[in-house]
Residue, then its C-alpha position, 0 to 999 in steps of 0.5 A: x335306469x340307475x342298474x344301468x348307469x352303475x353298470x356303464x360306470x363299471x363297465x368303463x372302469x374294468x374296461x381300462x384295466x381289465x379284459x372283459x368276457x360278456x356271453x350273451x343269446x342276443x345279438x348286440x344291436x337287440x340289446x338296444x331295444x332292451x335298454x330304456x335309455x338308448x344313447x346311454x347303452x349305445x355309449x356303452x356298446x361303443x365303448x365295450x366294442x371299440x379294442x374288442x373281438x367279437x366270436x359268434x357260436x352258433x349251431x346251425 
């Protein structure tokens, strides 16, 4: 749980700045089941989601 709240600190803290690129294989409502804590993550998604655009890749 600490990666994950070094990365929530960090994330925030680019995310003021910075323009931020995340690629993934996941979709983004997954990445909850994956996180041990859920609000936290969920806090983070909002924030990283909140002024974004959001491009889906896909071969089918």
């Amino acid at each position: 749980m600490a990666e994950l709240q070094v990365f929530y600190r960090a994330v925030t803290f680019l995310n003021e700045t910075r323009s931020i690129i995340f690629i993934t294989n996941r979709e983004l409502s997954a990445w909850i089941d994956a996180a041990e804590d859920k609000h936290l993550f969920q806090t983070l998604l909002d924030r990283i989601t909140a002024n974004c655009q959001i491009v889906h890749l896909t071969d089918r």
